[in-house]
MMTF fields as JSON, N, C-alpha, C and O atoms, coordinates in Angstrom:
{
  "mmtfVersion": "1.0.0",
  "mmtfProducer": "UNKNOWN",
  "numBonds": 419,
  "numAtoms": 420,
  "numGroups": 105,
  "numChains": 1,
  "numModels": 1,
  "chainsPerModel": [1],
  "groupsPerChain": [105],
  "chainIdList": ["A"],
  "bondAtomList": [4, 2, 8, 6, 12, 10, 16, 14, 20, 18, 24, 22, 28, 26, 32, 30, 36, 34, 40, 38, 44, 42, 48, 46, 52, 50, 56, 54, 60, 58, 64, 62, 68, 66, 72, 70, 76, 74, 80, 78, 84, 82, 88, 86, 92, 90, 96, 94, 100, 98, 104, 102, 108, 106, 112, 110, 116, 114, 120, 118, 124, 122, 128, 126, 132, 130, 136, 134, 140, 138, 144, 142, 148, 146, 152, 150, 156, 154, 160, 158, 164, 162, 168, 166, 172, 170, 176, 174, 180, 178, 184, 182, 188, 186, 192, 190, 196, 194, 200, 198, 204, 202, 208, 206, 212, 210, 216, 214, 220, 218, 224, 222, 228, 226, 232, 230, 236, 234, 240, 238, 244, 242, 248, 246, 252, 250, 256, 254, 260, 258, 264, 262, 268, 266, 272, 270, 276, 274, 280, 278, 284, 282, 288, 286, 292, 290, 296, 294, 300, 298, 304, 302, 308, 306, 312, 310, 316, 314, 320, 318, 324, 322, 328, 326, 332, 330, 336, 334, 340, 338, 344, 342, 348, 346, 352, 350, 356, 354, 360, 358, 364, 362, 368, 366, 372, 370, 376, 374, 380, 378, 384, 382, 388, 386, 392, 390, 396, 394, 400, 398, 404, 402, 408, 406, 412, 410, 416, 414],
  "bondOrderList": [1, 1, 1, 1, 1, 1, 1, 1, 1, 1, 1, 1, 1, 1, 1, 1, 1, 1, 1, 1, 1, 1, 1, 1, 1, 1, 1, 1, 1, 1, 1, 1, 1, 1, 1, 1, 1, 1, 1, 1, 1, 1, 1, 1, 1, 1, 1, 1, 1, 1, 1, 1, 1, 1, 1, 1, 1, 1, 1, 1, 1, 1, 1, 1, 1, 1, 1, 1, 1, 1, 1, 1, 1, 1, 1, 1, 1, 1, 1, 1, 1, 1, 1, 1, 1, 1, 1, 1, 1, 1, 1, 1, 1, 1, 1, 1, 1, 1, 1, 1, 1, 1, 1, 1],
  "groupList": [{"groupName": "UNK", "atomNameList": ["N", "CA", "C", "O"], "elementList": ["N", "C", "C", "O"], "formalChargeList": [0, 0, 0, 0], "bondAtomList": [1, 0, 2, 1, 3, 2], "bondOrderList": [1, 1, 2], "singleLetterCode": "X", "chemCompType": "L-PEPTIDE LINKING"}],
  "groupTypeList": [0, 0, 0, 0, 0, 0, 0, 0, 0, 0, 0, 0, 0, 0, 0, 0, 0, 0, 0, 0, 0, 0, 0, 0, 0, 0, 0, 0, 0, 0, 0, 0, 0, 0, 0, 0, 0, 0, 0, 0, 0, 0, 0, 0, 0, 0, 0, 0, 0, 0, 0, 0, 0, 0, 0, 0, 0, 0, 0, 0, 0, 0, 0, 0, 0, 0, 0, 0, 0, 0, 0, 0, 0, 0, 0, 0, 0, 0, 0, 0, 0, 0, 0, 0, 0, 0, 0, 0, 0, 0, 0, 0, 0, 0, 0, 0, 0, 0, 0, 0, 0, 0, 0, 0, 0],
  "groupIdList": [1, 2, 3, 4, 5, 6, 7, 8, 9, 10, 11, 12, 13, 14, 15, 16, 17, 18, 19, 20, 21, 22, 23, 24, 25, 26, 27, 28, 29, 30, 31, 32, 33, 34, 35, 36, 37, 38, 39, 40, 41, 42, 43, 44, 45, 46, 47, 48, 49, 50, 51, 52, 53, 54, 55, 56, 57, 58, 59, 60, 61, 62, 63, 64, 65, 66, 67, 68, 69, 70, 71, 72, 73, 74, 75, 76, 77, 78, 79, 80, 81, 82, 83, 84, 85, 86, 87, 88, 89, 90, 91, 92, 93, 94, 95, 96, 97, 98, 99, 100, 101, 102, 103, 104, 105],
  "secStructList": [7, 7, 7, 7, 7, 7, 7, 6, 6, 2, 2, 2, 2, 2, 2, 2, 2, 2, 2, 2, 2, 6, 6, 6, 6, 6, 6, 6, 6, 6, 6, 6, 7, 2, 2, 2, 2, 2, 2, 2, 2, 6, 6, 2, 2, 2, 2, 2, 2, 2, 6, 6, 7, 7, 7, 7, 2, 2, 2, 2, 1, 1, 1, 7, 6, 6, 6, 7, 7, 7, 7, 7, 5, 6, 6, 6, 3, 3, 3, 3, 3, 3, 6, 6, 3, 3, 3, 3, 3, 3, 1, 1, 1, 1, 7, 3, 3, 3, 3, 3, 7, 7, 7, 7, 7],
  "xCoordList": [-13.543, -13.523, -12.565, -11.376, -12.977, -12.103, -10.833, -10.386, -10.395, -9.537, -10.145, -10.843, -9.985, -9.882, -9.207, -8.133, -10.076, -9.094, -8.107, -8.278, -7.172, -5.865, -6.372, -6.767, -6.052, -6.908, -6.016, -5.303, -5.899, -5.39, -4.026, -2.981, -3.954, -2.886, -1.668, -0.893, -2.009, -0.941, -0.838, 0.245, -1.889, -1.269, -0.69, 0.424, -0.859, 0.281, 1.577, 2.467, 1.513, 3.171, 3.49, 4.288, 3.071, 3.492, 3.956, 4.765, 3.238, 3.439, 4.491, 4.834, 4.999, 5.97, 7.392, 8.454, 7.292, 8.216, 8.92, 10.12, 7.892, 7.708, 8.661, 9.822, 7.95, 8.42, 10.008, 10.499, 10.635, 11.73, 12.349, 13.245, 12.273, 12.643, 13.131, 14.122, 12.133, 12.207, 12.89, 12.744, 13.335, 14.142, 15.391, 16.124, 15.575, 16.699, 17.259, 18.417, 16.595, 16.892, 17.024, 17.792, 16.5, 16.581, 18.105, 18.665, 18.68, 19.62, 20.425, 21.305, 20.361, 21.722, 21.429, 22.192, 20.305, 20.349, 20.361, 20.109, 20.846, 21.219, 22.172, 22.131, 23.343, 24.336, 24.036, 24.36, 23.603, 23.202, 22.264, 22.566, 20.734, 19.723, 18.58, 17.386, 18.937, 18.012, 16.941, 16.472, 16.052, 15.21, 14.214, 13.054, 14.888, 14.677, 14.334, 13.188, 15.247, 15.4, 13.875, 13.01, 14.053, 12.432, 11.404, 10.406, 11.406, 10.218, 9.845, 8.716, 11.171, 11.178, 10.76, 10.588, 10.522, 9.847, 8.686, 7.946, 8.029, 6.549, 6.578, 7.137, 6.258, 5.886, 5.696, 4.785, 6.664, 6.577, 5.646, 5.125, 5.396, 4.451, 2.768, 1.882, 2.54, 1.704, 1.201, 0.035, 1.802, 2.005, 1.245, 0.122, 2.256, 1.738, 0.293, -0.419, 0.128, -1.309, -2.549, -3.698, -2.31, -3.06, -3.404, -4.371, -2.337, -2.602, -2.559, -2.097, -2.774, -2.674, -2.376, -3.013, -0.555, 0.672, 1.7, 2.025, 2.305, 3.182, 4.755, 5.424, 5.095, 6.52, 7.275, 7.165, 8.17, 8.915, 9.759, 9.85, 10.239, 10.314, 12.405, 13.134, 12.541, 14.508, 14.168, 14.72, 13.525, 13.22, 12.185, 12.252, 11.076, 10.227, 11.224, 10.628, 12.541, 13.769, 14.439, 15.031, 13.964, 15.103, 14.449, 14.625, 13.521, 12.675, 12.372, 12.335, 12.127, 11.644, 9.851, 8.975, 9.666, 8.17, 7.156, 5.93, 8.11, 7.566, 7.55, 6.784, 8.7, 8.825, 8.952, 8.995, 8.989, 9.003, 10.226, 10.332, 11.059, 12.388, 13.378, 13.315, 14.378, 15.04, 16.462, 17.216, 16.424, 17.765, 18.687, 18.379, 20.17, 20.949, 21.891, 22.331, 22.401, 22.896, 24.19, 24.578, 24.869, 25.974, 25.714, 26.344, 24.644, 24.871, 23.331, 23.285, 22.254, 21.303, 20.551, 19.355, 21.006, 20.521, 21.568, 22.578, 21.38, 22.225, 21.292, 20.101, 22.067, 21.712, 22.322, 23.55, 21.858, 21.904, 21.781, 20.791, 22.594, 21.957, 22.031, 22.889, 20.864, 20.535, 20.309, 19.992, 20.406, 19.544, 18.299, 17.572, 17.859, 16.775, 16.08, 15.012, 16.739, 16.673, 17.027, 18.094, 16.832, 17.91, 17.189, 16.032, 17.901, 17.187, 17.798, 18.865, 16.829, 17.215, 16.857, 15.681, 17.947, 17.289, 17.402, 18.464, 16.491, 16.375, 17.466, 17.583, 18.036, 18.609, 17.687, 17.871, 16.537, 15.803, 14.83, 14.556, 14.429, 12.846, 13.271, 12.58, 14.936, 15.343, 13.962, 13.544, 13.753, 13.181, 13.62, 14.627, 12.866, 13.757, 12.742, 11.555, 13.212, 12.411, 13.091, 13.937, 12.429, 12.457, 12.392, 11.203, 13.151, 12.883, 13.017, 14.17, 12.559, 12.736, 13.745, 13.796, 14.416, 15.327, 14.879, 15.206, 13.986, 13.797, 14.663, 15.014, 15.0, 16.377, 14.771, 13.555, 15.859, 14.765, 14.5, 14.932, 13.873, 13.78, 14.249, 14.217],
  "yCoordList": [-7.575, -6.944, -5.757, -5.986, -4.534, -3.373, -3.331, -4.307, -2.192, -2.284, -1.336, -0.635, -1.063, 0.071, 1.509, 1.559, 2.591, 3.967, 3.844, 3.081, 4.343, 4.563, 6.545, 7.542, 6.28, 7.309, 8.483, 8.133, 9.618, 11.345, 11.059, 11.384, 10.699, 11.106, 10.337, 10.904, 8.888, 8.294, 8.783, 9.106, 8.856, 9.956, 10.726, 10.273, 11.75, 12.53, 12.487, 13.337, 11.019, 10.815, 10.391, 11.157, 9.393, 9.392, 10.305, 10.042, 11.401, 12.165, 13.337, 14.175, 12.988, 13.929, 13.164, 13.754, 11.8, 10.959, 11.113, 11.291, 11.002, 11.34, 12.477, 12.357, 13.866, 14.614, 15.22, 16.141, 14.428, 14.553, 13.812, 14.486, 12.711, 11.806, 12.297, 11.875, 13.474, 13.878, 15.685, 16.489, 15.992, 16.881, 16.03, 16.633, 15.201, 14.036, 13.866, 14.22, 13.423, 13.205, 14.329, 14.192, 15.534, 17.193, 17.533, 17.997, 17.251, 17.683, 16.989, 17.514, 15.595, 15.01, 14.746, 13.876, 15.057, 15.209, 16.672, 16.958, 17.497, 18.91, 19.094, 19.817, 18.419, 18.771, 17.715, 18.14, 16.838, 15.979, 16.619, 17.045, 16.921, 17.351, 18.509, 18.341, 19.067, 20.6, 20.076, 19.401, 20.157, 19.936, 18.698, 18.883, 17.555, 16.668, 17.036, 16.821, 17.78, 18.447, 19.465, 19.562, 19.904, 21.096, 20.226, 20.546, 18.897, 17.886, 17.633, 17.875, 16.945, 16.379, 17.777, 17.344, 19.077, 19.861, 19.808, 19.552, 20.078, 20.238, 18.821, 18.908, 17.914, 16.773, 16.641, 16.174, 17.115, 17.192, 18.368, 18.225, 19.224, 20.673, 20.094, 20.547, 19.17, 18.262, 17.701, 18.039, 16.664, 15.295, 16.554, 16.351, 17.961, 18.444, 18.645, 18.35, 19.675, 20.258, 19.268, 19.71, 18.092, 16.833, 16.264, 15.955, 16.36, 16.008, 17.011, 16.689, 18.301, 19.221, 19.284, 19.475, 18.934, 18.955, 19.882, 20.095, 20.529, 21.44, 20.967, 20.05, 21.729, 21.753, 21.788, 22.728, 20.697, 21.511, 23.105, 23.54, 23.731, 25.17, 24.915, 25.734, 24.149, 24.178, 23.498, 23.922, 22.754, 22.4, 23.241, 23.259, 24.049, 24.897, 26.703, 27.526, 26.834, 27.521, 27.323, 28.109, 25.626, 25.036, 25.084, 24.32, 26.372, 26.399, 27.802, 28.327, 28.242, 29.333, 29.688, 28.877, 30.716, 30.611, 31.307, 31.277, 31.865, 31.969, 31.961, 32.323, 31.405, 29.806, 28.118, 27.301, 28.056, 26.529, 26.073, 24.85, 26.558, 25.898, 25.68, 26.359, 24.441, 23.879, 24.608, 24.461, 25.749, 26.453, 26.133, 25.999, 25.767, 25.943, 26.983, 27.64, 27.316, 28.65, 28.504, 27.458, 30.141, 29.901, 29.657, 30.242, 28.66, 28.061, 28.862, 29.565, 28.583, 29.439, 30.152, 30.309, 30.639, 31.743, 32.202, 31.521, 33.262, 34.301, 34.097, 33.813, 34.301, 34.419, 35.462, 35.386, 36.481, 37.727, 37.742, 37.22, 38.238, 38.735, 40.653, 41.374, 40.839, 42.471, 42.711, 41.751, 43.638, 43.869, 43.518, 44.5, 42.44, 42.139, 41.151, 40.677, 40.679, 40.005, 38.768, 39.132, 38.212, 37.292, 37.477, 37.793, 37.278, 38.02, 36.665, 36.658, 35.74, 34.845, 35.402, 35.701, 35.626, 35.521, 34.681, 34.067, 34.534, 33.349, 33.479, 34.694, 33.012, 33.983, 33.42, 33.621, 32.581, 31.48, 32.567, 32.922, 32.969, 34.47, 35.823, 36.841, 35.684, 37.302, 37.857, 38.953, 36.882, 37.43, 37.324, 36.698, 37.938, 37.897, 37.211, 36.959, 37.026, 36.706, 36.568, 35.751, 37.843, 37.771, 37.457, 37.505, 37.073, 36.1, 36.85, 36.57, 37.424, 38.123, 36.939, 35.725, 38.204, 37.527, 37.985, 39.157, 37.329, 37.941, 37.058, 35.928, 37.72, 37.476, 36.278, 36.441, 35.082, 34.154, 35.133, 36.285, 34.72, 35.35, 34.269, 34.711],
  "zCoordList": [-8.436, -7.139, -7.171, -7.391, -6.973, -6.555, -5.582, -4.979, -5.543, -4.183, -3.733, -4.466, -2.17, -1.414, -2.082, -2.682, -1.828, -2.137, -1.333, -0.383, -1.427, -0.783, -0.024, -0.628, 1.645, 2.343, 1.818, 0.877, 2.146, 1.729, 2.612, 2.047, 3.448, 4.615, 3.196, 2.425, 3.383, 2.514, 1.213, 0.725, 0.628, -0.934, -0.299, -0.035, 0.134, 0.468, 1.029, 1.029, 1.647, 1.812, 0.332, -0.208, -0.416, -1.238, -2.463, -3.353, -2.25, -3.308, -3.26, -4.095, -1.527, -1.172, -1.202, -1.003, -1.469, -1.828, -3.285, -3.493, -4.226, -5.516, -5.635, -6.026, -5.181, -5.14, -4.991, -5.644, -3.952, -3.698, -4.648, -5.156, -5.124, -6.212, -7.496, -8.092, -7.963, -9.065, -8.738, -9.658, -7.903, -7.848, -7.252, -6.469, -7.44, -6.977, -8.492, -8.719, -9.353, -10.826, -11.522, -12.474, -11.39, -11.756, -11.815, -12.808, -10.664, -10.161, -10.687, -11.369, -10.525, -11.799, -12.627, -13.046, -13.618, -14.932, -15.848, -17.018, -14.504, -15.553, -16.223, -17.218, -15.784, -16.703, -18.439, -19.548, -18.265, -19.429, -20.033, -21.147, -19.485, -20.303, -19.896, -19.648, -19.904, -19.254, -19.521, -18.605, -20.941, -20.712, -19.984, -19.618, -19.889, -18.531, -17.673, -17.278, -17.006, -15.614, -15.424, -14.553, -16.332, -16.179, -16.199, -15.554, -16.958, -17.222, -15.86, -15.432, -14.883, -13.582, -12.783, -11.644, -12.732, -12.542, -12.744, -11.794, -14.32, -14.178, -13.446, -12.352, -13.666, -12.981, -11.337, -10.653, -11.089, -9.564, -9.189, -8.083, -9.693, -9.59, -9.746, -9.021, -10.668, -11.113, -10.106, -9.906, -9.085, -8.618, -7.253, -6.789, -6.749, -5.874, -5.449, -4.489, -7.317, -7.325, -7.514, -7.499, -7.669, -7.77, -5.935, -5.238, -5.853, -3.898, -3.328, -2.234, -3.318, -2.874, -1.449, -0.413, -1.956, -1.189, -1.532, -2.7, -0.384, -0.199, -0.786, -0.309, -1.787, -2.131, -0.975, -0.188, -0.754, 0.583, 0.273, -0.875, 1.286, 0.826, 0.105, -0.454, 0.311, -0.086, -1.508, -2.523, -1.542, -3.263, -4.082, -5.311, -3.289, -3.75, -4.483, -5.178, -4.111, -4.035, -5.648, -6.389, -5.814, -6.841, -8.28, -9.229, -8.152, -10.123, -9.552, -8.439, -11.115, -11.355, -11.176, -11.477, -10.765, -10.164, -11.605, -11.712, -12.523, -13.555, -14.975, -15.869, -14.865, -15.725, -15.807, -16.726, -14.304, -13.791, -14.397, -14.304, -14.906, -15.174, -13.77, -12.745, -14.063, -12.545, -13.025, -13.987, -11.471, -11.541, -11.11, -9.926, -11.241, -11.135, -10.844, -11.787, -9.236, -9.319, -10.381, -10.901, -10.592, -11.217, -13.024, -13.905, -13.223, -14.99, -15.57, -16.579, -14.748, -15.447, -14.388, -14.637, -13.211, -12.371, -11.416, -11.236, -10.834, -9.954, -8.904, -9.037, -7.617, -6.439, -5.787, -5.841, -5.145, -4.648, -3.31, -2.798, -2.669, -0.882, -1.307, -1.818, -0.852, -0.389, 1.014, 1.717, 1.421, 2.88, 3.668, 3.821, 4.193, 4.477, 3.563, 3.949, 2.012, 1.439, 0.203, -0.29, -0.092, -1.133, -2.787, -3.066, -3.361, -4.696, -5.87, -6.485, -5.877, -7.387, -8.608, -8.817, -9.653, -10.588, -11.921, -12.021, -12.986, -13.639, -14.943, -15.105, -15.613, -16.841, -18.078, -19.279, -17.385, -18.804, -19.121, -20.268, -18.248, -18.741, -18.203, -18.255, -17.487, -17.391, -16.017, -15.644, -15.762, -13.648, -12.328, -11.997, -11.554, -10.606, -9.18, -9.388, -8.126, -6.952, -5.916, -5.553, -5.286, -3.919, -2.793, -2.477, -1.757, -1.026, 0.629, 0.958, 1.454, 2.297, 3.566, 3.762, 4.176, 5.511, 6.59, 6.777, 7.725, 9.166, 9.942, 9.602, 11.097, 12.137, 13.134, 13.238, 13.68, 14.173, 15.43, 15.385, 16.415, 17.537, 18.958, 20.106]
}
């Protein structure tokens, strides 16, 4: 006998659980093992594009968008304020990304 599919709504909580989990372990396993930390990246990038679920945007902040490596300000990226915008950049592929600032209303 089968089970029931499990419906979309709940994969997607689950996978936003996941998600946070493994930028939970990212984060204290950088100083031990970088490459870990990027693993617990793709994985979670994975887990998203599989449930096609939204990174939240403060952990979507915490990798590189074109290298998927997990940044760390200060040890392997710079963080910048410019005028109207914030400027990360990576020191793993030497890029940069832009992040625009609008005033709330």
């Amino acid at each position: 006998m089968s089970k029931a599919p499990i419906p979309k709504k709940k994969q997607k909580e689950i996978a936003q659980e996941r998600i946070k989990i493994l930028f939970q372990q990212a984060e204290e396993n950088f100083s031990k093992s970088k490459s870990l930390s990027n693993r617990y990246v793709t994985l979670a990038r994975k887990i998203a594009m599989k449930t096609k679920t939204r990174i939240p945007l403060n952990l979507k902040r915490r990798f590189c968008k074109h290298c998927y490596k997990y940044l760390q300000p200060g040890i392997n990226s710079r963080t910048r304020t410019r005028p109207g915008k914030v400027v990360i950049s990576c020191f793993e592929c030497k890029k940069f990304t832009r992040i625009p600032v609008t005033k709330k209303k």
